[in-house]
N, C-alpha and C positions, 0 to 999 in steps of 0.2 A: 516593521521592526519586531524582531521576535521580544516576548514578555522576559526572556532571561537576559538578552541586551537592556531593556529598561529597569531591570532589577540590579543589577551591578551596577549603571548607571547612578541610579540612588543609593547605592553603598558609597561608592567611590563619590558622591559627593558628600554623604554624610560624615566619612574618615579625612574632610578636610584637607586635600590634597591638593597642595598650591595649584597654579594655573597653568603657570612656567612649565613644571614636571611633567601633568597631562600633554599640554601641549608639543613639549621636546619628544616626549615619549609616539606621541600622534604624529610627529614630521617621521622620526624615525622609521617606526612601521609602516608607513607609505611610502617612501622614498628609498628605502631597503627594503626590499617584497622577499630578497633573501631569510633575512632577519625572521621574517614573521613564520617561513617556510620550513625554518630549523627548532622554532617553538612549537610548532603545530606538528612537524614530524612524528610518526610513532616510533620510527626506527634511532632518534637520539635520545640518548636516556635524560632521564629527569635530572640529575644531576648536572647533567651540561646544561641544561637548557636554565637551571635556576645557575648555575656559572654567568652564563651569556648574560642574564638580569640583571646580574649584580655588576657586571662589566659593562655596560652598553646604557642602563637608564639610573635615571634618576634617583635616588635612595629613598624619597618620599612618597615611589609609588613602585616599586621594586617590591614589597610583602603582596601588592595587590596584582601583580600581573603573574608573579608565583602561583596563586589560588587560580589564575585562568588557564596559565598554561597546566597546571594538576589536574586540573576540571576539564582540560580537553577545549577550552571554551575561548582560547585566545583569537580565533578569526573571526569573531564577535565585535573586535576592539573598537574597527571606526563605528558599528552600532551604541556601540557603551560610553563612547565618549560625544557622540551625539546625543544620548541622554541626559549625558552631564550637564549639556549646556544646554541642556532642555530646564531642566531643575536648577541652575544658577540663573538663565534667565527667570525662571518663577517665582524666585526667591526674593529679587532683584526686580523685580515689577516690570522687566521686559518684556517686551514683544515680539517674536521672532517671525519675519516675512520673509517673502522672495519675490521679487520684482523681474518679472522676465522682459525684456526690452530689444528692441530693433534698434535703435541711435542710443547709445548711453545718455540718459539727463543730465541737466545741469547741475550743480549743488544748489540753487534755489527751489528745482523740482525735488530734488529729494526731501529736502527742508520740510517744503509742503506738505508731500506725500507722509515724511513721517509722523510730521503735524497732525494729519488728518488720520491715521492709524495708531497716535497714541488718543487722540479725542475718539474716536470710534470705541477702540479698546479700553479704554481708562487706563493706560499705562504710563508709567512714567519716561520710557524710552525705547527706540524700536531696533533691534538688531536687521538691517534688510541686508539680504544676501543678493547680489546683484548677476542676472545670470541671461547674456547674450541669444536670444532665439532668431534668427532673420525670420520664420518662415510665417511671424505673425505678421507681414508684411508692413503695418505701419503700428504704433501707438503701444501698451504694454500689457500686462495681467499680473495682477496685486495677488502673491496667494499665502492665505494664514491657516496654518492648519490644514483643515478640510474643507476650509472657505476658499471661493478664488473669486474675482473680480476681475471681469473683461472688458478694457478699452481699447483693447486690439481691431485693427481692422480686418482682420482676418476671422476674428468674431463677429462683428458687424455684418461681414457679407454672410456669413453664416445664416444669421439671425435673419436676414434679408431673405435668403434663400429659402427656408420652414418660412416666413410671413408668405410668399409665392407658390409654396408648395401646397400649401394650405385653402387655397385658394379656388 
């Protein structure tokens, strides 16, 4: 993530800008790839493109997407607002993971797992993003950050593999 998506990122969470509005604002832009096409355009003048703003999002985050498309910097946006909620979860003592999995778990495994990543982490709550891989062929990988944690068995053989190579 480029240093200028994490920098509007903390603007845009410091100007208090409800959640609803980012996030209506964040369906839009992805789901109309037009939209975001005719903001970034050089050939529609700025006048239309602060038009479109004022017609199409939110009033509460409409001064802020103005300064991005004027700055040339709106294909930034799913970066900026993953920052956002980089810094609402920090603020908010959560944890943000990502659990990559072959069988989706149960709610008593998630339970656990976030159990064990709010105790690990000292946080008070764990935001996991849940995200389907088959090709780890059995079991998952916990990843925080820069951390990751493999109980895959597609790791296991891995690790099997360097113990034999080693050899």
């Amino acid at each position: 993530m480029m240093q200028a998506a994490i920098n509007y990122g903390q603007v845009l969470y410091e100007l208090s800008v409800p959640e609803t509005a980012i996030e209506e604002t964040a369906l839009a832009l992805k789901t109309v790839p037009e939209l975001k096409r005719a903001l970034n355009s050089p050939v529609v003048a700025r006048s239309s493109k602060h038009r479109i703003i004022d017609r199409v999002f939110p009033a509460e985050i409409r001064t802020f997407l103005k300064v991005l498309v004027d700055r040339r910097d709106i294909d930034l946006a799913d970066d900026i607002f993953h920052a956002w909620r980089t810094c609402v979860c920090r603020q908010e003592g959560i944890l943000e993971a990502s659990l990559f999995y072959v069988t989706e778990p149960e709610e008593e495994q998630l339970s656990e797992i976030k159990a064990m990543l709010c105790k690990k982490y000292e946080k008070h709550d764990v935001r996991l993003r849940l995200i389907q891989d088959p090709g780890l062929i059995g079991g998952f990988i916990i990843r925080v950050g820069d951390m990751e944690t493999d109980w895959s068995l597609k790791g296991r053989l891995r690790e099997l593999e360097q113990k034999i190579m080693r050899r």
